[in-house]
Each structure stands twice: as structure tokens, then as C-alpha cells.
DSSP file (Angstrom, degrees, kcal/mol; ACC not computed):
  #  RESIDUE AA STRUCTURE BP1 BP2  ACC     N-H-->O    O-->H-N    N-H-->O    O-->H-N    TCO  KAPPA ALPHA  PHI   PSI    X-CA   Y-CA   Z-CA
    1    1 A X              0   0    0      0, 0.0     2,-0.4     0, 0.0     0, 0.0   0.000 360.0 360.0 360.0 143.0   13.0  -12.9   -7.4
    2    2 A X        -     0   0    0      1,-0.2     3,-0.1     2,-0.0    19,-0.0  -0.801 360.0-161.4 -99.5 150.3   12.3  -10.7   -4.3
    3    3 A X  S    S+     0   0    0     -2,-0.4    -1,-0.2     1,-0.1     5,-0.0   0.553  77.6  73.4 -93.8 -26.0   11.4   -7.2   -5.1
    4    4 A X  S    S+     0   0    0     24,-0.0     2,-0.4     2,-0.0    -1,-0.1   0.699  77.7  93.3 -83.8 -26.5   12.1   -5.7   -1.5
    5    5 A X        -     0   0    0      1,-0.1    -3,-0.0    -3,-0.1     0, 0.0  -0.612  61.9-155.7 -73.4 128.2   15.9   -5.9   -1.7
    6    6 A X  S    S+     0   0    0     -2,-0.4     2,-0.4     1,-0.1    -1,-0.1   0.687  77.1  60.4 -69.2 -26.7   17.7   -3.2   -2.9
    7    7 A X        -     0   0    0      2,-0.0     2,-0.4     3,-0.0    -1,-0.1  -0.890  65.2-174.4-127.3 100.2   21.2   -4.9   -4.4
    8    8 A X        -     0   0    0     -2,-0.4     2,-0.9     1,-0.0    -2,-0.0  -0.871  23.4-132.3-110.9 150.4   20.2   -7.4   -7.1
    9    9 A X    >   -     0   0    0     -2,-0.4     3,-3.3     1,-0.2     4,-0.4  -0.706  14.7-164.4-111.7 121.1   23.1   -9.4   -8.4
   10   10 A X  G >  S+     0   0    0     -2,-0.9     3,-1.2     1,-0.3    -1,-0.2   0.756  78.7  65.0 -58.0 -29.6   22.7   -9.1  -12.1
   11   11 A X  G 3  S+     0   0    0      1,-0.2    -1,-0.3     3,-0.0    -2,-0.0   0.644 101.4  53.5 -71.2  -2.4   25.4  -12.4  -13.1
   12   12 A X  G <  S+     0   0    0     -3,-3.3     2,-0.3     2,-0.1    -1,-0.2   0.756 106.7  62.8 -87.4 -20.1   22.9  -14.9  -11.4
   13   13 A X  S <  S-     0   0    0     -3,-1.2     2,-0.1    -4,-0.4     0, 0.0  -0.630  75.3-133.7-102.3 135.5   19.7  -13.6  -13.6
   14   14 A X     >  -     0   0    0     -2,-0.3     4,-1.9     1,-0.0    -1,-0.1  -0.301  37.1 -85.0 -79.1-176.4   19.3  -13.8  -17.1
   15   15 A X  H  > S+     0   0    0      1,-0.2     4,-1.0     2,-0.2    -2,-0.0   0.760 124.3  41.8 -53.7 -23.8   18.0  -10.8  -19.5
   16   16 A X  H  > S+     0   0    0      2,-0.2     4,-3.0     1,-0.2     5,-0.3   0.837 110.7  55.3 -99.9 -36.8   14.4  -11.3  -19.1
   17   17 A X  H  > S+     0   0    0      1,-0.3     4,-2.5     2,-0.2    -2,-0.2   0.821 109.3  48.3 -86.8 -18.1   14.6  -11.8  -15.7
   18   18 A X  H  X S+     0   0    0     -4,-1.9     4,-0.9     2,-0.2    -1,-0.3   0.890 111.3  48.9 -46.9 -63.9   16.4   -8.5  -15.3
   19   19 A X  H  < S+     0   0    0     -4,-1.0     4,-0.4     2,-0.2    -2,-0.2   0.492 109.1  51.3  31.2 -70.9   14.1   -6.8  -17.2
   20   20 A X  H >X S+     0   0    0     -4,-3.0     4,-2.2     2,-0.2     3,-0.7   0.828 109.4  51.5 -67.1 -48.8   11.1   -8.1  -15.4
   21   21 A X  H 3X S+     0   0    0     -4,-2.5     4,-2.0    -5,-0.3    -2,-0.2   0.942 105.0  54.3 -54.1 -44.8   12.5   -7.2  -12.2
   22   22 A X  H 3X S+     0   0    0     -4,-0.9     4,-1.8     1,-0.2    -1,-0.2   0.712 107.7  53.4 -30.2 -50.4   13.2   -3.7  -13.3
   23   23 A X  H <> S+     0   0    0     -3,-0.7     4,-0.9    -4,-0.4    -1,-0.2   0.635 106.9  53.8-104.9 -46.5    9.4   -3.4  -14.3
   24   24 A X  H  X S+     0   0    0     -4,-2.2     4,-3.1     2,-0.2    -2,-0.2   0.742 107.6  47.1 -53.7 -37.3    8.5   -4.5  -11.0
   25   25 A X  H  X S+     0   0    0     -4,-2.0     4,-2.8     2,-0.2     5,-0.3   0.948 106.2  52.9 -29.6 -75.9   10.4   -2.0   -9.1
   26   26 A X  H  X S+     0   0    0     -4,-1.8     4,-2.6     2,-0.2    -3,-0.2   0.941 115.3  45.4 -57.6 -56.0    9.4    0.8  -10.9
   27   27 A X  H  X S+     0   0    0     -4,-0.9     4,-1.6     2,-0.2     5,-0.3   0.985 113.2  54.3 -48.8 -66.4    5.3   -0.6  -10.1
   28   28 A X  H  X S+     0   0    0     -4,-3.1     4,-2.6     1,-0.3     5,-0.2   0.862 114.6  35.8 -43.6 -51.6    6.5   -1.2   -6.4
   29   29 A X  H  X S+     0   0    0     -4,-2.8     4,-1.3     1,-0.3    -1,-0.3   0.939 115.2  53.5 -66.5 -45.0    7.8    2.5   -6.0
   30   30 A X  H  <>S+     0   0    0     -4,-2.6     5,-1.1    -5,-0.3    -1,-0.3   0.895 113.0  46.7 -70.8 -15.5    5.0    4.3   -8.1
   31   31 A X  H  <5S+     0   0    0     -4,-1.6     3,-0.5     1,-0.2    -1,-0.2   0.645 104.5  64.7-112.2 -15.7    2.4    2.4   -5.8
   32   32 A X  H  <5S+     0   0    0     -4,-2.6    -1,-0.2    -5,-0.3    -2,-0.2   0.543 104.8  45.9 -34.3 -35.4    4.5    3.5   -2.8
   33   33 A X  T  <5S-     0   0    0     -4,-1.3    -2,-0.2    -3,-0.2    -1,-0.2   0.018 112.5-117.7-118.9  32.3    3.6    6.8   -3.6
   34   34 A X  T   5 +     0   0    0     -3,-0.5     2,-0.3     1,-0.1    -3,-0.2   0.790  62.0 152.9  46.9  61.9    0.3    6.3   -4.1
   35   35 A X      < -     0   0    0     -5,-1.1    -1,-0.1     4,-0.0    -2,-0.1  -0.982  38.5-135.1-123.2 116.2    0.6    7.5   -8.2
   36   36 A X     >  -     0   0    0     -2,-0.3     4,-2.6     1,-0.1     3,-0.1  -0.448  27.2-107.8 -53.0 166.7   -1.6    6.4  -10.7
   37   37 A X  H  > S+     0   0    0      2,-0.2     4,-1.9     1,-0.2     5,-0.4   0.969 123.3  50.8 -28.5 -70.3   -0.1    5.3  -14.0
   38   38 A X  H  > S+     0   0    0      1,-0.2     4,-3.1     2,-0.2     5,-0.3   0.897 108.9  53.2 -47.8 -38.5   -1.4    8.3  -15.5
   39   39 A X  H  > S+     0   0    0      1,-0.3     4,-2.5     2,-0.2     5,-0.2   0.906 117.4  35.8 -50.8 -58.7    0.1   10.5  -12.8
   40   40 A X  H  X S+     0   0    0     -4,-2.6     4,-1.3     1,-0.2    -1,-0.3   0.807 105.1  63.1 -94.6   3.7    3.1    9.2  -13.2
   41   41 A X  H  X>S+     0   0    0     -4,-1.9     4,-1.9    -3,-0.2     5,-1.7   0.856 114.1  47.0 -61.4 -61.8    3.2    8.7  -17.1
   42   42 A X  H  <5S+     0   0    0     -4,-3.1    -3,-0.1    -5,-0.4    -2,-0.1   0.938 108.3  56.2 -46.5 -54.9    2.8   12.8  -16.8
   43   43 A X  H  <5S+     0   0    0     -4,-2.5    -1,-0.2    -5,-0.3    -2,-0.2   0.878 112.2  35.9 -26.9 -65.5    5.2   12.9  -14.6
   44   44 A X  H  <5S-     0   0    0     -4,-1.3    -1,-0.2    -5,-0.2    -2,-0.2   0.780 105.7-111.7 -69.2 -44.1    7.5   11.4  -16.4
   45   45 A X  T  <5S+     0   0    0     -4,-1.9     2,-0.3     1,-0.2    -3,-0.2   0.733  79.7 103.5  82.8  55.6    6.8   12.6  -20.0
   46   46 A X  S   <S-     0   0    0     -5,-1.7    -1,-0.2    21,-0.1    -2,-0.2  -0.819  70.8 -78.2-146.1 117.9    5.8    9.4  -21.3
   47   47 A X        -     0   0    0     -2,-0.3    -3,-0.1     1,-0.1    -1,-0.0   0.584  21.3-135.4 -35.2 163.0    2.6    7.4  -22.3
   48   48 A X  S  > S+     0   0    0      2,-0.1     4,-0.9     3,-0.1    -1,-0.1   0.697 109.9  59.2 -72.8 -34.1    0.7    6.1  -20.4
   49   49 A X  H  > S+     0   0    0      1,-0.3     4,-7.0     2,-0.2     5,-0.5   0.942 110.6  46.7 -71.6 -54.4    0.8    2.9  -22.9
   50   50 A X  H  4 S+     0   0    0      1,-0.3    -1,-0.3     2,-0.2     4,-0.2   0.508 111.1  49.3 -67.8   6.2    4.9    2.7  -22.3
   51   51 A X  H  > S+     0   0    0     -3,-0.1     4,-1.3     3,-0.1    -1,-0.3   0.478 111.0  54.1-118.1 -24.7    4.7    3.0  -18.3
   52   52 A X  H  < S+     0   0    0     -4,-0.9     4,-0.4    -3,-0.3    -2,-0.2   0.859 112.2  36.3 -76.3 -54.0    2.2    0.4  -18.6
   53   53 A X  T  X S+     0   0    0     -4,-7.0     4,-1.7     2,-0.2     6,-0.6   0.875 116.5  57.7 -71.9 -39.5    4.5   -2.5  -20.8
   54   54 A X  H  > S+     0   0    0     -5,-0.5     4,-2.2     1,-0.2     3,-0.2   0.965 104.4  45.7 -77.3 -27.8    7.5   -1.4  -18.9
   55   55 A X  H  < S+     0   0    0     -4,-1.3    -1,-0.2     1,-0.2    -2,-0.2   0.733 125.2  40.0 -54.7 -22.7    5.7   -2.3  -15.2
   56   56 A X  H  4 S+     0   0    0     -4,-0.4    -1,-0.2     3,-0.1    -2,-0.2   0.806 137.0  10.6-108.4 -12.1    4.7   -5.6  -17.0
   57   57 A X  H  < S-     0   0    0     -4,-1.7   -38,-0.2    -3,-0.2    -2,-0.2   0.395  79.5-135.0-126.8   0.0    7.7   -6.4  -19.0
   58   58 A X     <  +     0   0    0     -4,-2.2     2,-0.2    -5,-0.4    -4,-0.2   0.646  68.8 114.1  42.4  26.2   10.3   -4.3  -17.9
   59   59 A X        +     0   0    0     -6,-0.6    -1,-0.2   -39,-0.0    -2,-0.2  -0.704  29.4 108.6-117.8 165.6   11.4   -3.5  -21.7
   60   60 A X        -     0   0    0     -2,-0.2     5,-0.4    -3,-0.1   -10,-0.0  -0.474  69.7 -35.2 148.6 137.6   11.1   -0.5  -23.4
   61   61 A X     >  -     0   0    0     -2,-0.2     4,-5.2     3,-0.1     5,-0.2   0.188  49.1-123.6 -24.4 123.3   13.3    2.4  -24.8
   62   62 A X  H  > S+     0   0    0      1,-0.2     4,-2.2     2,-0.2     5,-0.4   0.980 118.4  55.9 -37.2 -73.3   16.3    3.2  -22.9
   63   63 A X  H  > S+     0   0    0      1,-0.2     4,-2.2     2,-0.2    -1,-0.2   0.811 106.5  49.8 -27.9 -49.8   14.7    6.9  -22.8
   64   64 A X  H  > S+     0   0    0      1,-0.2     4,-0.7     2,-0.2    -1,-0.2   0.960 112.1  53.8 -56.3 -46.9   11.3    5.3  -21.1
   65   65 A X  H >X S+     0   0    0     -4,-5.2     4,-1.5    -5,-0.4     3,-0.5   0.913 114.0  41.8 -39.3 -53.2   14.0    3.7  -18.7
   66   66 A X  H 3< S+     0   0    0     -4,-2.2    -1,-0.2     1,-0.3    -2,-0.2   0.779 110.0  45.9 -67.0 -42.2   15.4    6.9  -18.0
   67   67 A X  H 3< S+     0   0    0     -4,-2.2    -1,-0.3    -5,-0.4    -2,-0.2   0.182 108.4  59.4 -96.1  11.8   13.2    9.0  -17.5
   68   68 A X  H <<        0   0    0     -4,-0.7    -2,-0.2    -3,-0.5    -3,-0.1   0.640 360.0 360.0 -90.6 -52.7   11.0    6.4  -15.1
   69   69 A X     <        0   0    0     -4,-1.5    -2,-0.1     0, 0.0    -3,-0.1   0.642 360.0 360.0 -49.8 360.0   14.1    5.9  -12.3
């Protein structure tokens, strides 16, 4: 999956792959702005641990979701 397109279409993908992509985004953008993890883990109001498994899995509590975008 390419990460640089903005309009992913979700009925071609399965869950994981969704997921994953999601988790890649959210890395692509914080490393666009030049953020550590911790930085944006603060940011955010979230661990460090959970900003870390969702860039590598995309999974994680809807809230970590939310508050990441």
C-alpha cells in the first residue's frame, strides 16, 4: 500500500491492512514535522508505549486513535 495518497479505498483492504496503513500515516505525518515520539505522545496525551504500537500496528484504543489524527 502506498502511503503518499491521501484517498485510500477501504473495500479493497482487509482489517489488518487498514490498520497498518493507519499506523503508517500517523509515523509519516509526526516525522513530517520533525516530532519525536515523546513529543508527540505529550502532545497528544498519551504514552509514549501506545504512540509507539499504533505507528507499528496501527491498533490501539479508539481514544489513542482519536486523539493521534
Amino acid at each position: 500500500m502506498e502511503t503518499t495518497s491521501k484517498i485510500m479505498q477501504f473495500d479493497l483492504y482487509t482489517t489488518d491492512e487498514i490498520a497498518e496503513e493507519f499506523g503508517k500515516r500517523i509515523r509519516a505525518n509526526r516525522l513530517m514535522q520533525n516530532l519525536q515520539q515523546s513529543e508527540l505522545a505529550a502532545r497528544a496525551g498519551v504514552s509514549e508505549r501506545s504512540l509507539s504500537n499504533f505507528e507499528r500496528t496501527g491498533r490501539g484504543t479508539f481514544d489513542v486513535f482519536l486523539r493521534l489524527i
